[in-house]
N, C-alpha and C positions, 0 to 999 in steps of 0.2 A: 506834336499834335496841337490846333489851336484850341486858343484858353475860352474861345466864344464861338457859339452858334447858336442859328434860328433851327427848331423845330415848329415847324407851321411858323404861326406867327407868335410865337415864345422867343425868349431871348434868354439862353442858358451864356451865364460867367462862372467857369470853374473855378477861377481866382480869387473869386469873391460867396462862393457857394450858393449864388441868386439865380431863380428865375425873375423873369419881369416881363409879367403882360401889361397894357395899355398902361405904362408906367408904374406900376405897380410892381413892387418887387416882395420877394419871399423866399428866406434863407431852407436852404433844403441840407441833410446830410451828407458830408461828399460820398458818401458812398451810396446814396441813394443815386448821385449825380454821376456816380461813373456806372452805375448800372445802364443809369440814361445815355454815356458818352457809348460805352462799346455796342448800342444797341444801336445807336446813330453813326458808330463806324463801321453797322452793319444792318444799314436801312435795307428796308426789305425782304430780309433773311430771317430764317426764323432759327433762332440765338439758344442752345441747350441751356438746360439750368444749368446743371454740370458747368459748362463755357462758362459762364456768368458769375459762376460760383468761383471755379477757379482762376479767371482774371481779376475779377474785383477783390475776394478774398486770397490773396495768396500767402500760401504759405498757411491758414488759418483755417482751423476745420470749425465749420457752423452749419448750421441745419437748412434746409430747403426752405424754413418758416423764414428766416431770418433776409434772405432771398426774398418771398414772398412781402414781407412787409414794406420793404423799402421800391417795390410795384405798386404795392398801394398808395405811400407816401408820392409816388413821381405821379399816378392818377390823379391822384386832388389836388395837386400843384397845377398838375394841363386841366382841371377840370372834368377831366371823364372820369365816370362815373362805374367804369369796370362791366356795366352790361353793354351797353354800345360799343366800348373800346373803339374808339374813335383815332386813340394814338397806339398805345400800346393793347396787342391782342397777345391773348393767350391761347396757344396751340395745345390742347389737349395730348397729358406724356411724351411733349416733343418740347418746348420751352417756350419764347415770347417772341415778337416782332416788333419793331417799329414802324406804323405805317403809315406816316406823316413824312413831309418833303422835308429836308434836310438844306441848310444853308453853312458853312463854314465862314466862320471871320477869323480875319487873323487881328482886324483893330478890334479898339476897346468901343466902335459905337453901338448904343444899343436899342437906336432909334428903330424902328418897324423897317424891313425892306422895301425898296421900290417893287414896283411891278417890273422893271428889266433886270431889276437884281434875282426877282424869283423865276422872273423866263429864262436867266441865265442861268441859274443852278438848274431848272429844268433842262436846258438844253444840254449842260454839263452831264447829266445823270443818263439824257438820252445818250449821249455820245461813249458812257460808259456800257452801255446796255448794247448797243449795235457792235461795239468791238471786243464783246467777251467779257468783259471786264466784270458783269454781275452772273451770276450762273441762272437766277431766278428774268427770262427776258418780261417784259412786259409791250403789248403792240401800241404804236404810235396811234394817236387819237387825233382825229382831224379837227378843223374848227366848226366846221358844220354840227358834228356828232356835238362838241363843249356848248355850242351854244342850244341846239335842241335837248339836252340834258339841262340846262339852268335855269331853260323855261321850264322843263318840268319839273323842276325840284321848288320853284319860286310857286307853282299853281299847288304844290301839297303843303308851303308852308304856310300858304292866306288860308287852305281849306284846315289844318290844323289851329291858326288863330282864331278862323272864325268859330268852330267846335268849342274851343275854351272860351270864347265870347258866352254863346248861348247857353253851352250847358252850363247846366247848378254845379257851382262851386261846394263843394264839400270842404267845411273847417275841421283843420287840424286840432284847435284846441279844445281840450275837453270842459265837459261844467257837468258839475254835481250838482241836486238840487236838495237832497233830504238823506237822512243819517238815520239809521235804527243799529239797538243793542242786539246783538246774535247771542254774546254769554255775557246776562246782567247777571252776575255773582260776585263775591267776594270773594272769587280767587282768584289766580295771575292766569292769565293764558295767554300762548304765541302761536308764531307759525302755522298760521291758519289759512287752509286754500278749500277749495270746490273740487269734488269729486269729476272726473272728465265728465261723466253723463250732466252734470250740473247738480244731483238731485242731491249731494250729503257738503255739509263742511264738518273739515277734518282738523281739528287743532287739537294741541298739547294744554294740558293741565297742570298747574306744579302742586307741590305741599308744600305749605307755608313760604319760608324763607329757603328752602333746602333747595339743592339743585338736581330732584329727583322729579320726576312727572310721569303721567299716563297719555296715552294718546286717546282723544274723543272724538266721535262720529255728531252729528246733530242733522236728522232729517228735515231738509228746507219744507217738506211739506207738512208733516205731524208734527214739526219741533220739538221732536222724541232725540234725546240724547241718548249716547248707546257707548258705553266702554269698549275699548278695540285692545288694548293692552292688560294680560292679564297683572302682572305684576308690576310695581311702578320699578323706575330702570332712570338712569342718566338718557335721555332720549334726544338727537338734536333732530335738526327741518328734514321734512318726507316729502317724496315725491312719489307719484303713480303711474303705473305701467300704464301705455298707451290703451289698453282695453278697461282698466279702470278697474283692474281683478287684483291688485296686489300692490302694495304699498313699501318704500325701503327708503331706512333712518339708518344715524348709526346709532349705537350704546356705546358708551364711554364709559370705562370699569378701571380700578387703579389697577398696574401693571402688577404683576405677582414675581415677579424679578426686575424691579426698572434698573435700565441701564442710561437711556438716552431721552426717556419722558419718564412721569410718573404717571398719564394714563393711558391708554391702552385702547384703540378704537374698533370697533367690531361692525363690520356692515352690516345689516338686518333685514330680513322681511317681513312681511304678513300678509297672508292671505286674506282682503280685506271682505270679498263675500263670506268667509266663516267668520271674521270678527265681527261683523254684524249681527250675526246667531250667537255667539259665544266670543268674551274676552279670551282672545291668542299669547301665546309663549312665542316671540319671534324666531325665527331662527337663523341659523349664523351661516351670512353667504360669503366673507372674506375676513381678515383678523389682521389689522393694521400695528406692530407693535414697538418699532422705531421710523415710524413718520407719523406725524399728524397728517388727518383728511375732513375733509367737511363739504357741505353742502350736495349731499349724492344725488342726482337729476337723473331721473331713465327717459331715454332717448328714444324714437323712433325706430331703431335697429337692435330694440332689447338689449343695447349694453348701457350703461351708467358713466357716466360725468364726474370727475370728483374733485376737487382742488385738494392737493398732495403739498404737503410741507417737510424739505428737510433743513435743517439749519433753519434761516430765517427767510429760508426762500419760496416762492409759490410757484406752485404751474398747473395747467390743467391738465387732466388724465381720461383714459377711457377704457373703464371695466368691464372686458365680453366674459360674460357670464358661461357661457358655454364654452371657452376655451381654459376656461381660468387664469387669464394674463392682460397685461394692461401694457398700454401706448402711451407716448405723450401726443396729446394736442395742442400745447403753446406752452413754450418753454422761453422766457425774457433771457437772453444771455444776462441782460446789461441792466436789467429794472427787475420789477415784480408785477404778481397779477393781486387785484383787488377784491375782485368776484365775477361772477357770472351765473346768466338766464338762458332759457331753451324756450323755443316756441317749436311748439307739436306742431301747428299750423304751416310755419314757413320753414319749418327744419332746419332753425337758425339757432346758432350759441352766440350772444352777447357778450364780450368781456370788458371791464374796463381794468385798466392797469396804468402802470408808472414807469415812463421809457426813459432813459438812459440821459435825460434831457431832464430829468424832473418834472416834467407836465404829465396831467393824466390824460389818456385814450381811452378810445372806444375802438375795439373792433367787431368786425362781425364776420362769422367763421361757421363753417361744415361742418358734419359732425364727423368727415374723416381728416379733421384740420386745415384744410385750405383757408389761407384769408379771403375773404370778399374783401373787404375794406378800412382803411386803420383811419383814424381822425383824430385830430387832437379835439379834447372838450374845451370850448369855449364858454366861462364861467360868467355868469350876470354878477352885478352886484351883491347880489342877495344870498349869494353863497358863499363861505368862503374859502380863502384862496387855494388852502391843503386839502379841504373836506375831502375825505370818500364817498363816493359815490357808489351805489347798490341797487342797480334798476330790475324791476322786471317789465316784461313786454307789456302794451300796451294794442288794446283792439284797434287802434291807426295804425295804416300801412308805415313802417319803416321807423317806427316810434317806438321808444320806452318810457317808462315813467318811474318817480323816485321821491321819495320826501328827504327832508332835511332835521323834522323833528315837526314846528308847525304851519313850513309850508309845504308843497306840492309844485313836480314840474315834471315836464315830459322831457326828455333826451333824444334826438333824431339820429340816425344812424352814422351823421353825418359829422355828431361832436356838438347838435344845434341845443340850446335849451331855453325852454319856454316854460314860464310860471302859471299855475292852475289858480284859480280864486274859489276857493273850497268856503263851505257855508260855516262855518264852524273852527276856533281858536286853537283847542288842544293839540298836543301833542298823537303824531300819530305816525305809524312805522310799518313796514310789509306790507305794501302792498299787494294784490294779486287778483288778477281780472277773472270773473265768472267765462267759462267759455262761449257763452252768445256773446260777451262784451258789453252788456248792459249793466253792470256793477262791478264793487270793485270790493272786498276785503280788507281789512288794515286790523293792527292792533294799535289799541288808545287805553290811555290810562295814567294818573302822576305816581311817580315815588315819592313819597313822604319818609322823609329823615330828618333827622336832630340832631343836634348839638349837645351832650351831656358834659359838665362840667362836675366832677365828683372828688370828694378829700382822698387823698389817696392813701389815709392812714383807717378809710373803713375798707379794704380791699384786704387789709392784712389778718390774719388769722389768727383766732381766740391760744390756740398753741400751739408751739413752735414745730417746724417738720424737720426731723431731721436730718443733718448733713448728707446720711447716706441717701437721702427720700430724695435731696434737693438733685442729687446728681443724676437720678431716675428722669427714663422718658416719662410724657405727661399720662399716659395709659397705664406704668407703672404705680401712679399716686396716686388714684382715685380714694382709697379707707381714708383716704387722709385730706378731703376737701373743706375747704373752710363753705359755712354755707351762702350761698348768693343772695348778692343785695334782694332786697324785695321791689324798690321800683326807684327811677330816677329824673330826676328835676331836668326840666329840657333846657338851657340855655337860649334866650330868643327863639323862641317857639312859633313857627309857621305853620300850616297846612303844605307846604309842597319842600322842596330838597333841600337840606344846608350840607357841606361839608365841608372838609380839609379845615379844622380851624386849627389854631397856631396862637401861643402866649407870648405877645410884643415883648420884645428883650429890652429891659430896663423901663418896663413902665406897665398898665394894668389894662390897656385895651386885648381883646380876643379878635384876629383875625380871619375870614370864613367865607366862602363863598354861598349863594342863596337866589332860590329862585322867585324868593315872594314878592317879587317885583315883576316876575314873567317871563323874566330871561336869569343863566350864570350869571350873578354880578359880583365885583369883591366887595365885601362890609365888612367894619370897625365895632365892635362892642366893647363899654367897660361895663354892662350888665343892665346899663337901663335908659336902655332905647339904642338902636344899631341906626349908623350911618353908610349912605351906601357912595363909596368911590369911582365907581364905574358906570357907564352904560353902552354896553358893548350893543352889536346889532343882534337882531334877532337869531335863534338856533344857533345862539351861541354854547360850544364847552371848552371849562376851564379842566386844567391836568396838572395841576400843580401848582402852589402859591410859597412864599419866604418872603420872612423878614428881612428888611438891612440889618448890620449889626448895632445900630444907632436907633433902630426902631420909628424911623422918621418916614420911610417908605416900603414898601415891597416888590417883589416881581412876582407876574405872575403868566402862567401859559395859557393863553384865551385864544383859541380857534388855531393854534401851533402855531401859533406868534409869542416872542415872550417881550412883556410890559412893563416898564416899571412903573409903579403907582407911587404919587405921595399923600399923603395924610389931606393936602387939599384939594386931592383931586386932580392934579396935573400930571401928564403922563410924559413918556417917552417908549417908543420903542425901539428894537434893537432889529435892524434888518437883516438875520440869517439869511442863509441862503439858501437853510435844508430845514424841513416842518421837524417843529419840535413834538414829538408822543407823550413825553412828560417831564415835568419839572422833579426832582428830587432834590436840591439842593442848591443854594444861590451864597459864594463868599461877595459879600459887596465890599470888604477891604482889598481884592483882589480884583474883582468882579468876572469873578470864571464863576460857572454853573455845572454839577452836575447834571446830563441831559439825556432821555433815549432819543434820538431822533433820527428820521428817513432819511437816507440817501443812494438816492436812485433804486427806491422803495424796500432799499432793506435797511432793518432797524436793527441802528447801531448803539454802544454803550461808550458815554463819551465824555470828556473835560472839556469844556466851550472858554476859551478865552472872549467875552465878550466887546472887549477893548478893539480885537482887534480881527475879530471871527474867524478866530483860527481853533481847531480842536485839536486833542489828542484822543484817538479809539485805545481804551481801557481794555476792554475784552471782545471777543465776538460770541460768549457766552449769552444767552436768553436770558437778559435779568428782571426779576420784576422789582427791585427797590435798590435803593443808594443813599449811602451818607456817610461822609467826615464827619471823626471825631473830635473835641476838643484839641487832640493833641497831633491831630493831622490822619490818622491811621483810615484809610478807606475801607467799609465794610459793603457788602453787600447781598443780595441774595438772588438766588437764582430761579430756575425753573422745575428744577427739582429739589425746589424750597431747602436748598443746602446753603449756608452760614459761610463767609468768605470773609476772609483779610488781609491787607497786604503785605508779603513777606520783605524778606531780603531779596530773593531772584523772582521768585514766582507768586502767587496767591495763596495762601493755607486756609484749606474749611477751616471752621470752627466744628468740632464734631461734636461736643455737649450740646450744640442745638441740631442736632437732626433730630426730625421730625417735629422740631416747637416751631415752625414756620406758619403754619396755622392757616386758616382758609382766607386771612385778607393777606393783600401785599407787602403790605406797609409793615417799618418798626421804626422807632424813635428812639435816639442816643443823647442824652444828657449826665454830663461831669460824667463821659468817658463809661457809660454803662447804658446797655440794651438792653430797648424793652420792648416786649409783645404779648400779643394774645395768643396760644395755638388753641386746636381743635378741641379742645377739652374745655376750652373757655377758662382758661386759666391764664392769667397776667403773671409775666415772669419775668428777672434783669437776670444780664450777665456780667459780671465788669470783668471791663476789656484789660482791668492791670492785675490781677489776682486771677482769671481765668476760675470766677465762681460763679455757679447759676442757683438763683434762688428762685421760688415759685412764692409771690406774694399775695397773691388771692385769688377771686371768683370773678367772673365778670357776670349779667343772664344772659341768655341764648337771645336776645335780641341786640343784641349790642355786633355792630360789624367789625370795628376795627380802630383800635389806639390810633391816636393823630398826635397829641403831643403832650408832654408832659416837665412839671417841675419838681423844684423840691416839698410844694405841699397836695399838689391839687394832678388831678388826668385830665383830659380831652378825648373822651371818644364821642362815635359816629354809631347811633344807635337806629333801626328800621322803623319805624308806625306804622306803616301801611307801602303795600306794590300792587296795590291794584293794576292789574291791566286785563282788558277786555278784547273782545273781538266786536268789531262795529262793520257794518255793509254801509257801505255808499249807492248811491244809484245813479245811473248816469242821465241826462237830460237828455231829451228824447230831440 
């Protein structure tokens, strides 16, 4: 077979996996590319998926989707656009065509053909056709008919330019003119949408710091709030039946036998015409109890939407409520999915994910899974390079839109993205458009956190607990609490976020990231007056920061890059090849990193040689924390908050801490002894050479989570304030 042909005026090199129009070239998938060669070894014809599937893939069992995407990929390489089909058409439950003139070369030129090179394959293909050779004949076209056909194609396309002449251009870009508070309170509230009718917004309420909420109604016209949830419950994002009668969240409840999570997801509804009369008891329409799911959308077809997790992997799914069973609708062999939106209107699903290439996509899909369209996103500057992305639709035709934290931008279906110039600085997230399209939703609001620096010889208890007490789970100790501080000195005290701080090894500055500059930045403190070493771009987040062991620099993971910082400010960074999720750990004698990081969008748990960017995968275990001990020993923890360390052959719990895992991630090991907070708010070590767990004191219920510690003093991460609101945009007219 030859390695080069024209379709139309394309120039396919399989030896080099390039198309190249008007010199422009663009590396395509070979196997997107042999889908395009056997469809071109069978111009004309119209090619079963089956055929396709099993030529291209052989030997290899993969899904129709998988087919499918690599159609859409060969569209936006020829430019069509999958409604015209212009090259390739799709024959409904019968499979694809080719219907573009075909040229074979057997040289490597790949200059445009002449006009008797493409009368020659023309006449070649005639000659095929008159003597059997194609089954599908097509009749010979005279010159008369070509030329009265070009005059009339050239008289519709001056009458189409001049149309777009005259008529009123309609801009794509959106502009907002003015902002109002929907919930001015002082409490948190999220996931806040418009009732279909337009007339109620529906958002979640939390209490306090807990991760329990109520679901609220608020009449757009009386401004009458109205509880819709009787009992507050673990509640995540709602969506509403297309008649606007019924509402489905899930609740999330701890597992009452975990095996494979510790919680337990339950799908939900409510009859939202009775919650308006009366707060409702949901009821239980599905019981998810070894797979995580999230974000349930009801669809125009009354069944629901849901992203399904096993392992560390995503896909999307579709719940018919009447049958009691569920499909897949995109399944990544080779990547993951990120999220996805529904538009009631065009009865489209949105997805963006991570293909097997590490770029992220946009596609857009049916809701019985066909792809319309796959695209790689093309990122501005302004965002950076790993971010996720999380759009919902957008009242523009073929538009989504998405924030970043404080900017705004629309996503075209196409992978295009265009910046918004919003009136206003803050922070702001979830979007979701009114259904006229005349406004838009979001949640706004800062976290306020602190930096506590505390002696960690007030944390210990007036008397002593006993040996047998200390060996008790923390629910077991309660008669026996020492009493809690009664309040705590903030360390460099701001109005907006500080975290992760860290005691410089051999000398008295505190290390910490902070946003009172406006952005993540990393700052130095020895207690009076912080220096700030950074100035990353804007919506920036940091995942993790360490000391060298010399204390002269650090690294740190700023937008899943990781940095190293020096004291004067000079940087370096390390060019991965896979986004870092977070930093846990950095040996700079060595300079390997403990790291979670994506690859080909599943996260993995890893040793990063940063010399030489080579890793070793640790486990495929779900971890949420890591760290070497003094003495080399890897501990770390998992997802069902269970205690690990490395054995001789394989990993050993540690089972004296089940259940002291506690509600943050994090634990700190200094001179070879662990320490944390669990649910009881109680500060407790272990030491890793005696295999002894002591409970040394109290911490208050504002306090998140231990960050680091010495032999006199702690570092935690304590709350002020989570304000967050529901705010209306309005769109400019």
């Amino acid at each position: 077979m030859a390695q080069q042909y024209w379709v139309g005026d394309f120039f396919i090199d399989l030896s080099r996996n390039q198309i190249t129009h008007n010199k422009q070239s663009q590396t395509i998938a070979p196997k997107a590319l042999a889908v395009l060669t056997h469809l071109a070894e069978n111009y004309g014809k119209v090619v079963s998926q089956d055929a396709l599937l099993a030529n291209v893939w052989q030997s290899t069992v993969v899904s129709p989707n998988t087919l499918q995407r690599s159609i859409a990929q060969l569209r936006k390489a020829l430019g069509d656009d999958g409604k015209g089909q212009t090259y390739i058409k799709t024959h409904a439950k019968q499979g694809y065509s080719l219907e573009c003139d075909v040229l074979w070369h057997e040289e490597s030129d790949s200059t445009r053909p002449s006009k008797s090179q493409v009368h020659a394959a023309e006449d070649v293909h005639f000659r095929e056709v008159t003597s059997g050779t194609e089954t599908n004949r097509r009749p010979e076209i005279s010159a008369t008919t070509l030329i009265l056909a070009s005059i009339a194609v050239g008289i519709i396309m001056l009458g189409i330019l001049a149309f777009q002449h005259l008529a009123p251009e309609q801009s794509s870009q959106l502009t907002f003119d003015k902002i109002r508070s929907i919930t001015a309170t002082d409490d948190k509230e999220f996931d806040a949408t418009y009732s279909p009718d337009g007339k109620y917004i529906v958002f979640h309420r939390y209490l306090n710091k807990l991760c329990v909420n109520r679901l609220w109604a608020k009449n757009i016209s009386t401004q009458e709030e109205i509880l819709l949830t009787k009992d507050w419950g673990a509640y995540g994002s709602h969506s509403f039946s297309k008649d606007g009668k019924k509402i489905v969240f899930l609740a999330t409840e701890a597992c009452s036998e975990p095996v494979t999570q510790k919680s337990c997801f339950d799908l939900v509804g409510l009859d939202f015409e009775k919650a308006l009369e009366n707060p409702q008891q949901p009821s239980i329409m599905l019981q998810c109890k070894n797979s995580t799911v999230k974000r349930p959308t009801w669809l125009s077809n009354n069944n629901i939407a849901l992203l399904q997790r096993n392992s560390n992997r995503w896909k999307l799914i579709n719940y018919s409520i009447s049958d009691n069973k569920s499909t897949d609708l995109l399944d990544l062999e080779d990547g993951n999915l990120i999220h996805f939106a529904y538009s009631d209107k065009d009865d489209l699903i949105a997805v963006t994910s991570i293909h097997n290439d590490g770029q992220h996509y946009i596609e857009m899909l049916k809701p019985d899974g066909r792809i319309v369209s796959s695209h790689q996103i093309e990122r501005p500057q302004e965002i950076a390079r790993f971010r996720p992305i999380y759009p919902s639709f957008s009242p523009r035709d073929n538009q989504l839109i998405f924030s970043t934290g404080r900017q705004l931008f629309t996503l075209s279906y196409d992978g295009k993205i265009d910046k918004i110039n919003l009136p206003f600085a803050d922070r702001i997230h979830q979007p979701e458009f009114h259904p006229d399209g005349k406004s838009l939703l979001m949640i706004k609001g800062p976290y306020d956190s602190d930096i506590v620096l505390f002696p960690l010889n007030e944390t210990s208890e007036t008397n002593a607990i006993t040996q047998a007490n200390q060996a008790k789970p923390a629910t077991e100790t309660s008669q026996t609490q020492p009493k809690q501080p009664q309040s705590y000195v903030s360390f460099e005290r701001s109005n907006l976020g500080e975290d992760y701080a860290i005691f410089q090894p051999g000398g008295n500055l505190i290390a910490f990231w902070s946003e009172r500059s406006g952005e993540e930045q990393l700052w130095v403190s020895h207690g009076n007056g912080p220096q700030q070493l950074t100035h990353f771009p804007m919506d920036t987040y940091i995942r993790g920061i360490d000391w060298a062991k010399d204390g002269k620099s650090l690294l740190v993971n700023a937008n899943s890059i990781l940095t190293q910082v020096h004291l004067d400010s000079t940087q370096e960074s390390f060019p991965l090849e896979h986004p870092v999720v977070r930093l846990f750990q950095w040996d700079s004698i060595s300079n390997s990193a403990l790291l979670a990081v994506r690859i080909k969008g599943i996260l993995k748990f890893v040793e990063y040689d940063l010399n030489n960017s080579k890793f070793r995968e640790i486990t495929d275990k779900n971890i949420l924390w890591a760290l070497k001990s003094e003495d080399g020993r890897l501990i770390y923890k998992d997802h069902m908050d269970q205690f690990w360390q490395t054995g001789p052959v394989e990993p050993q719990p540690i089972k004296v801490l089940d259940r002291q895992g506690g509600r943050a991630k994090s634990f700190v090991i200094n001179n070879n002894k662990i320490y944390a907070i669990n649910n009881e708010n109680q500060l407790w070590s272990y030491d890793l050479n005696n295999d002894s767990f002591k409970v040394l004191g109290k911490v208050g219920d504002d306090v998140d989570y231990l960050t680091d510690i010495n032999q006199t003093q702690i570092l935690m991460t304590v709350q002020v304030s989570a304000k967050k609101e529901v705010v209306e945009l309005s769109l400019r007219e």
